[in-house]
C-alpha positions as CSV (number, residue, x, y, z in Angstrom):
1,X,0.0,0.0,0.0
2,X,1.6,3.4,-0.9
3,X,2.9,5.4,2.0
4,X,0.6,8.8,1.3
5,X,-2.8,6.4,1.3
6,X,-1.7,4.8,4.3
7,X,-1.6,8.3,6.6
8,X,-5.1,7.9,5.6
9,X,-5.8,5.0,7.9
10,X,-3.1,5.2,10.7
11,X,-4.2,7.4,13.2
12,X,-2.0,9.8,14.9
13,X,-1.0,10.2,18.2
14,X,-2.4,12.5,19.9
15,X,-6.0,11.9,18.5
16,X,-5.8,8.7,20.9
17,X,-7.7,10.7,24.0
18,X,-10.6,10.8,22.0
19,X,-10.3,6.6,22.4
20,X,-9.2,6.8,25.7
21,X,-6.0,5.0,27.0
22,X,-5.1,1.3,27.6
23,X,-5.6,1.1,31.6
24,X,-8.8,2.9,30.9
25,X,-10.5,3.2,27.1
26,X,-14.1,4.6,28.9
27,X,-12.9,7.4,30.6
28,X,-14.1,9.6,28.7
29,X,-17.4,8.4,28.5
30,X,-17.1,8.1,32.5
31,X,-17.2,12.1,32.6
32,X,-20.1,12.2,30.6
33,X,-21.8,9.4,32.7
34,X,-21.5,11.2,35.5
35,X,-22.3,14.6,34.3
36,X,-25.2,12.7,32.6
37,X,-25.9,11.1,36.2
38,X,-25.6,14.6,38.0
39,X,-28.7,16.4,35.3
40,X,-30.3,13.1,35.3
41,X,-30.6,13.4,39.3
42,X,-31.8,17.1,38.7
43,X,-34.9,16.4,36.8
44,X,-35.5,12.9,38.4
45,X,-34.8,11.0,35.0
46,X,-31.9,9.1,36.2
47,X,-34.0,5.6,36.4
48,X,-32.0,2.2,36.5
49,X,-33.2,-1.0,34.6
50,X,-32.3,-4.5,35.5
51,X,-33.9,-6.2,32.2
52,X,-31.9,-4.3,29.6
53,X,-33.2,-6.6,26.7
54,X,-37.0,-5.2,27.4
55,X,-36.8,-1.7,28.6
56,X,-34.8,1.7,27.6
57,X,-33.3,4.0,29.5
58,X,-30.3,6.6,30.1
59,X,-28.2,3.4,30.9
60,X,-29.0,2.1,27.5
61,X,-27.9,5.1,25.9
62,X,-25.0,5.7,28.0
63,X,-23.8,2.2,26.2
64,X,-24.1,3.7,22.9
65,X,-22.0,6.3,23.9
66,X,-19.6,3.8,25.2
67,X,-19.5,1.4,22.1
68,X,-18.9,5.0,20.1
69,X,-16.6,6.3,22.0
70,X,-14.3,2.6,21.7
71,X,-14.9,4.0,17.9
72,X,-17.1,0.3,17.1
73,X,-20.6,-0.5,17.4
74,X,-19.7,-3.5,19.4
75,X,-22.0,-3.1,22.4
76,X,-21.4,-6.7,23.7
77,X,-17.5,-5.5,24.6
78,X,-19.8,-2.7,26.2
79,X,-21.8,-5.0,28.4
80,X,-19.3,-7.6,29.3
81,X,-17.3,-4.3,31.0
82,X,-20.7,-3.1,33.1
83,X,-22.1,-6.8,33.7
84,X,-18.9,-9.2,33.9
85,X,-18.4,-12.6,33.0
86,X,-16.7,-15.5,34.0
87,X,-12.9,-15.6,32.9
88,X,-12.8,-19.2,30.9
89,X,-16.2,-17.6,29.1
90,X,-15.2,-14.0,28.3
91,X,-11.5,-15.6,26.7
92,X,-13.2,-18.2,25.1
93,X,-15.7,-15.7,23.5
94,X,-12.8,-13.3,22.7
95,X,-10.3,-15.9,21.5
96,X,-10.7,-16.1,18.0
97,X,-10.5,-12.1,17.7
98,X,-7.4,-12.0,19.5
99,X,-5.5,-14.6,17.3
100,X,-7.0,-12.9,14.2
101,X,-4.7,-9.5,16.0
102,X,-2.0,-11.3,16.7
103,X,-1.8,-12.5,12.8
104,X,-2.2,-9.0,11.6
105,X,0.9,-8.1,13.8
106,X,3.4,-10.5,12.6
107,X,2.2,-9.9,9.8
108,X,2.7,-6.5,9.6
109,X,6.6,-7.5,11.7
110,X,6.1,-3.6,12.8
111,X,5.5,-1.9,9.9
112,X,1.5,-1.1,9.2
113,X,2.4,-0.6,5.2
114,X,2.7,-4.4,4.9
115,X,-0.7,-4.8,5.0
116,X,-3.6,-4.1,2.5
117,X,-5.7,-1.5,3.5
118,X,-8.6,-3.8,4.2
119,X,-6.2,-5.4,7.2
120,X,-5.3,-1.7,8.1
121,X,-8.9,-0.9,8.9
122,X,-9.5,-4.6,10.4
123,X,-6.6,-4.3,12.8
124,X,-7.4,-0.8,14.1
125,X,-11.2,-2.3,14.9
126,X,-10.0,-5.3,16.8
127,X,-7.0,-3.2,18.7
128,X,-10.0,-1.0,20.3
129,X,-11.5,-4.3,20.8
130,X,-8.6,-5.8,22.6
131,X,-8.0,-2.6,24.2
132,X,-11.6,-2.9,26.0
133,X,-11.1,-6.5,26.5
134,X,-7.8,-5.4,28.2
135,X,-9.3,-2.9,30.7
136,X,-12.4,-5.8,31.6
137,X,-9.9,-8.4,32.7
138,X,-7.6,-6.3,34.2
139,X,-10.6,-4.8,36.6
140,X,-11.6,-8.3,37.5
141,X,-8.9,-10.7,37.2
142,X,-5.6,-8.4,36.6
143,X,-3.3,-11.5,38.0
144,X,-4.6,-14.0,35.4
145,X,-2.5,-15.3,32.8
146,X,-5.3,-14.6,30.2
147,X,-4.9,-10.8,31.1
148,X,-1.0,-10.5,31.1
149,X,-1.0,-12.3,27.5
150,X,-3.5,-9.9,26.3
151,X,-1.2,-7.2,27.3
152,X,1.6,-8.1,25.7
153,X,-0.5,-8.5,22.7
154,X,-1.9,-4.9,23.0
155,X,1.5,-3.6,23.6
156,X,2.6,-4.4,20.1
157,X,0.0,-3.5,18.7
158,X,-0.4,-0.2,19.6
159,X,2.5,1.2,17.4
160,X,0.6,0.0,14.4
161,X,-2.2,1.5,15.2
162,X,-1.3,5.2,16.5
163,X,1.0,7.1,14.6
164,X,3.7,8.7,16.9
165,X,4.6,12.1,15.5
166,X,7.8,12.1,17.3
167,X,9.7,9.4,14.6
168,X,9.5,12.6,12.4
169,X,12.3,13.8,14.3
170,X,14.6,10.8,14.9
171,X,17.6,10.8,13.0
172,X,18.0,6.8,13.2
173,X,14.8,6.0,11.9
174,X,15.5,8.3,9.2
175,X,19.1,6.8,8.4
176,X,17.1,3.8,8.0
177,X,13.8,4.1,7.1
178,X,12.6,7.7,5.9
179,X,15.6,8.6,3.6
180,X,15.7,5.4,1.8
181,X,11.4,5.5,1.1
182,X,11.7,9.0,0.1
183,X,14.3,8.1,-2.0
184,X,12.6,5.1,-4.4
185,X,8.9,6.6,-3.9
186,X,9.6,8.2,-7.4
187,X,12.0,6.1,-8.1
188,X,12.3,7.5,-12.1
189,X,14.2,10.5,-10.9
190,X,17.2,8.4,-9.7
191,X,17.0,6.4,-13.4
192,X,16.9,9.6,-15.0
193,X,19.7,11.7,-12.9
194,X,21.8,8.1,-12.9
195,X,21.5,7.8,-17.0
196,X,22.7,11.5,-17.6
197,X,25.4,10.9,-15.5
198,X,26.6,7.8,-17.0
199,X,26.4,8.7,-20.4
200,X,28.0,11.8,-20.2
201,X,30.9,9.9,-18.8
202,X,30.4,7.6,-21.4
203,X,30.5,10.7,-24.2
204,X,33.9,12.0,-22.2
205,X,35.3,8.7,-22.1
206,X,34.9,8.6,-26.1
207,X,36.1,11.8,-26.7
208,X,39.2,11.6,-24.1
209,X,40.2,8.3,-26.3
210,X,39.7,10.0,-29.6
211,X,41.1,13.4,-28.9
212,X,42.6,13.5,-25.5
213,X,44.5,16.7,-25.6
214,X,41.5,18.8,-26.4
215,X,39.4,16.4,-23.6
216,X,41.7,16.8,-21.4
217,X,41.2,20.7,-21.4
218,X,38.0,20.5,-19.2
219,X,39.6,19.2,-16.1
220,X,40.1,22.2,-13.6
221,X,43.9,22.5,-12.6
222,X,43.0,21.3,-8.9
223,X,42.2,17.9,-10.5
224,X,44.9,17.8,-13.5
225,X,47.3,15.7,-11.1
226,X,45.0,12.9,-11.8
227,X,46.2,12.9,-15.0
228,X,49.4,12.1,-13.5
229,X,50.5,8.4,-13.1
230,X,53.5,9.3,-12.4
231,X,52.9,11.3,-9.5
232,X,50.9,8.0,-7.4
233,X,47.8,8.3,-6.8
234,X,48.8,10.5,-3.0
235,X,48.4,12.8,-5.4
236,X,51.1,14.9,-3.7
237,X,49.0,14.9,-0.6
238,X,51.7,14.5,2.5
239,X,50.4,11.4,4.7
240,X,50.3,14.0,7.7
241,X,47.9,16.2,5.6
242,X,45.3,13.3,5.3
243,X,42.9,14.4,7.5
244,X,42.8,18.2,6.5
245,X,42.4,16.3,2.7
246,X,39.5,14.4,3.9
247,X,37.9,18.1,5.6
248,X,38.5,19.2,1.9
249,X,37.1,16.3,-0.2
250,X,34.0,16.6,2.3
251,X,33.3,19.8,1.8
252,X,34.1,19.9,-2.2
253,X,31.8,16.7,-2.2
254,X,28.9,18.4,-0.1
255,X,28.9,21.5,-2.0
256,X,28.5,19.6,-5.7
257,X,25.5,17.4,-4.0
258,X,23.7,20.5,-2.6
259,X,24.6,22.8,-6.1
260,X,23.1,19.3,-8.2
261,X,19.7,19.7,-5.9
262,X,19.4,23.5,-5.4
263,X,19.8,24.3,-9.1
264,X,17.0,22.1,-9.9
265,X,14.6,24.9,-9.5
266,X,15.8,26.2,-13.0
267,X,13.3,23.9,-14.2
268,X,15.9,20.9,-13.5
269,X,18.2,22.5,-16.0
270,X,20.7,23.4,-13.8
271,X,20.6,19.9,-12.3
272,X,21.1,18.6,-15.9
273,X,24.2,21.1,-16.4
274,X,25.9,19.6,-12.8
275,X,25.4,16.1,-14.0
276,X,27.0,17.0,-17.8
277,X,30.2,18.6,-16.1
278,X,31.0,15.7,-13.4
279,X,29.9,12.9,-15.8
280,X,31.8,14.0,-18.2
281,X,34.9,15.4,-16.4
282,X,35.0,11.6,-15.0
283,X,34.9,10.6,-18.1
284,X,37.4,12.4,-19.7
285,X,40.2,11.3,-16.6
286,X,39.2,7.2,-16.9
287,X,39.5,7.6,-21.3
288,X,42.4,9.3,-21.1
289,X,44.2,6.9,-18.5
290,X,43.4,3.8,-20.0
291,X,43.6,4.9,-23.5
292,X,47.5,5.6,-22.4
293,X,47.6,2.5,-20.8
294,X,47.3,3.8,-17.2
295,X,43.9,1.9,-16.3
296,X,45.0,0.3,-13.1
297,X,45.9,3.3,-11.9
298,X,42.8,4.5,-12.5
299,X,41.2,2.3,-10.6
300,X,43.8,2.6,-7.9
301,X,42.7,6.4,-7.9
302,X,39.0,6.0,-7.5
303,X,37.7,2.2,-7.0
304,X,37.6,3.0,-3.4
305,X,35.2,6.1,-3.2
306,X,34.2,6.5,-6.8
307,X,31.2,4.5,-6.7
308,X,29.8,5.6,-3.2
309,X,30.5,9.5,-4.2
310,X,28.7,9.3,-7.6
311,X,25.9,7.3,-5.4
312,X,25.4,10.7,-3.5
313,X,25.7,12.9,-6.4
314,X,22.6,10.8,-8.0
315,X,20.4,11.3,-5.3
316,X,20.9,14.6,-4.5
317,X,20.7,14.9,-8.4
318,X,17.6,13.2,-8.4
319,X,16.2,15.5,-5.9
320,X,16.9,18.3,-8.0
321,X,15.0,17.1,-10.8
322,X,12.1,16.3,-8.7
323,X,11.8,20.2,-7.8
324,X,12.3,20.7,-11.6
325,X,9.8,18.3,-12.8
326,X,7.1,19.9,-10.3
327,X,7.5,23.1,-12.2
328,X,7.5,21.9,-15.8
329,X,4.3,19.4,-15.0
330,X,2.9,20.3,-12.2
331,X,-0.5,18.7,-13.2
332,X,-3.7,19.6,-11.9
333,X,-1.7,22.0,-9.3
334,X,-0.6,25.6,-9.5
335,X,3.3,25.6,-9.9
336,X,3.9,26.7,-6.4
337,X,1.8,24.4,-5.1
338,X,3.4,21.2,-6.9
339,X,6.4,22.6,-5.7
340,X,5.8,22.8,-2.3
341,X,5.0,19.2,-2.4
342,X,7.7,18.5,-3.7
343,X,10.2,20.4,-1.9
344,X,10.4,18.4,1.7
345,X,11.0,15.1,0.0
346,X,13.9,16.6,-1.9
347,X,15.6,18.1,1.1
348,X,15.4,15.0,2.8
349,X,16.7,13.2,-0.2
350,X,20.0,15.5,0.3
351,X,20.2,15.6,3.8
352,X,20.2,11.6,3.4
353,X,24.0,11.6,1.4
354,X,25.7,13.6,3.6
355,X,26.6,11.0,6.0
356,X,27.3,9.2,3.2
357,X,29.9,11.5,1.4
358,X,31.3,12.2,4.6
359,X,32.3,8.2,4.3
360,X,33.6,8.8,0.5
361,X,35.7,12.1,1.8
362,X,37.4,9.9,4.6
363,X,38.0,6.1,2.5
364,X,39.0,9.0,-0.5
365,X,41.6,10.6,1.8
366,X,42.8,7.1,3.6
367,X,42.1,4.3,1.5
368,X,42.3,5.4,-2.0
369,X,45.7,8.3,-1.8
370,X,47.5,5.3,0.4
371,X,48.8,3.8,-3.0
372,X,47.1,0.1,-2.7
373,X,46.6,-1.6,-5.2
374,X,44.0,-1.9,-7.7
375,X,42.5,-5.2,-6.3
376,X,41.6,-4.0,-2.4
377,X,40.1,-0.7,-3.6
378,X,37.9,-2.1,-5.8
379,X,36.8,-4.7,-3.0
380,X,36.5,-1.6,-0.9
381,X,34.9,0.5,-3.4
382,X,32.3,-2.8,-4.5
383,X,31.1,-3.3,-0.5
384,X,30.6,0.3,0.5
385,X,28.8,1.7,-3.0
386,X,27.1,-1.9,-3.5
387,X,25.8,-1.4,0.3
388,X,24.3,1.6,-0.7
389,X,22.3,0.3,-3.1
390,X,21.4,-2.3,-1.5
391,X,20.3,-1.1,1.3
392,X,18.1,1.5,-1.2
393,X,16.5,-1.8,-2.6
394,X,16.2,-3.0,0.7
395,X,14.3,-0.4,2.3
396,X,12.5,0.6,-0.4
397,X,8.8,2.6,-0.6
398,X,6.2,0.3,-0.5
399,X,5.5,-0.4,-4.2
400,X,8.1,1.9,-5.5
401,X,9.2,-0.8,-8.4
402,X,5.2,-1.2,-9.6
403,X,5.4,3.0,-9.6
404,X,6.7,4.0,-12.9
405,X,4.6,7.2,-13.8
406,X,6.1,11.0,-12.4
């Protein structure tokens, strides 16, 4: 089920007081009992009837309040609470909901997105059940075992059920969980920003191995050392310097990631323009090293952090276009409203990389300028950018690969 339907059925937080709480779910109607109670006294309406099946009275409608109040028109759970029942009856009775909840939890394995939305709505009906359940037995019988299993079962539950608004803010669920939905929920924007940057370096590469001196001419001088087998790939970088390297490959690596996503509001032509000059400027290096024979040490130069770095650059590139894209097509919205939409989900998309070019600035500055060899960097370079991926495929939107359109 797609993330932005499933707000629709998860309920947030703080609109659990109007359900009441799990030691207690009819407290609220409690206050209006007795406030009922107190103007019932007042104009001497406040009758009580023991045969509930034959007669009608404030009690009766006091249990629809109840049973509406739970959010269900299940006025048995309603009657058990007020009447009670012996234990091995009421479990007995209740049984068969309580392992249909328990199924919907593992299946869910504590995420409510698993499910179909039809096993959304089901579960939220039978928590409130098992949530009055819960309160019965643990009025009458809170040492049984019956109650304590219940419990648990209602403990695990309830994150399914009620939205906590505090995730938004923690940064480990969205290391693992936010930046990499965000990421593949339109997926086509990393295909698109990943395909310009590939085949520019492919068009660089060509050119650098037909015509290498004019290629050539596009690298800026900070970079032309690459060019430069002979130097090793320290790339005249002193082995004391390393870490004031890494602060510089950082920052140089941050500032092309948030340039590829800010200039995306140029109607994603800027973000095309970032992508042309690193894809091909990679290009251009890697053609012009092999083509003179010097393809191990380009590997040796960039194996280690290449893949990870260009990673980044694609997502924050992606994010760019996604700005861009709201502008050109915004569809049945007004420009700056297809904007806005889009405009949280693409600074969370580049937020996201930053750890992660903080990792390429470091394995750049120790792994790949400490002349190994080409073999160990590529291993290094294959785990870490392969992880990334993986872990973007692993933690995935819900139904981001059966979501092609933009």
């Amino acid at each position: 089920m797609p993330a932005d339907r499933l707000e629709d059925h998860v309920i947030p937080e703080e609109e659990s007081e109007r359900h009441g709480n799990l030691e207690d779910p009819y407290r609220g109607s409690r206050r209006r009992a007795k406030r009922d109670n107190r103007h019932g006294d007042e104009y001497g309406n406040n009758e009580r009837v023991d045969d509930r099946s034959s007669s009608a009275g404030p009690e009766t409608s006091e249990s629809y309040r109840k049973a509406e109040a739970l959010g269900r028109g299940d006025l048995d759970a309603v009657g058990i609470h007020e009447a009670g029942v012996k234990i091995g009856t009421f479990t007995s009775e209740r049984q068969e909901d309580w392992t249909q909840l328990e199924g919907l939890v593992a299946k869910a394995r504590g995420r409510p997105d698993r499910l179909p939305a039809s096993d959304i709505l089901l579960l939220g009906r039978l928590y409130r059940a098992a949530a009055a359940d819960l309160s019965r037995l643990r009025s009458s019988h809170p040492d049984h075992p019956s109650t304590h299993q219940l419990a648990g079962l209602v403990t695990r539950a309830r994150p399914l059920v009620y939205r906590s608004d505090s995730r938004r803010g923690n940064p480990v669920r969205f290391m693992t969980t936010t930046f990499w939905e965000t990421c593949t929920e339109r997926s086509v924007f990393l295909a698109v920003a990943a395909a310009l940057l590939i085949g520019f370096g492919v068009l660089g590469w060509i050119w650098a191995t037909v015509d290498t001196p004019a290629a050539v001419g596009i690298v800026p001088g900070e970079f032309s050392s690459a060019l430069n087998p002979d130097g090793g790939t320290s790339m005249g970088v002193d082995p004391g310097m390393q870490a004031e390297f890494s602060t510089f490959l950082i920052t140089n690596n941050v500032t092309v990631a948030v340039l590829a996503f800010g200039v995306g509001i140029l109607f994603g032509v800027g973000t095309v323009f970032v992508l042309a000059q690193n894809g091909l400027m990679l290009g251009v290096v890697g053609g012009a090293l092999v083509s003179g024979g010097n393809g191990g040490f380009f590997l040796e130069l960039a194996a280690a952090h290449g893949l990870l770095e260009l990673s980044c650059i694609v997502v924050s590139a992606a994010a760019g276009l996604r700005l861009g894209w709201a502008l050109v097509h915004p569809g049945s919205q007004s420009r700056r409203a297809a904007l806005a939409a889009e405009a949280r989900p693409a600074v969370l998309m580049t937020v996201g990389v930053m750890p992660w070019l903080v990792v390429a600035g470091i394995i750049e500055a120790y792994v790949s300028r400490r002349g190994l060899s080409a073999l160990p960097v590529t291993i290094v370079g294959v785990v870490v950018g392969g992880g990334f991926w993986l872990l973007m495929w692993l933690r995935r939107a819900p139904g981001a690969i059966r979501r092609h359109a933009v």
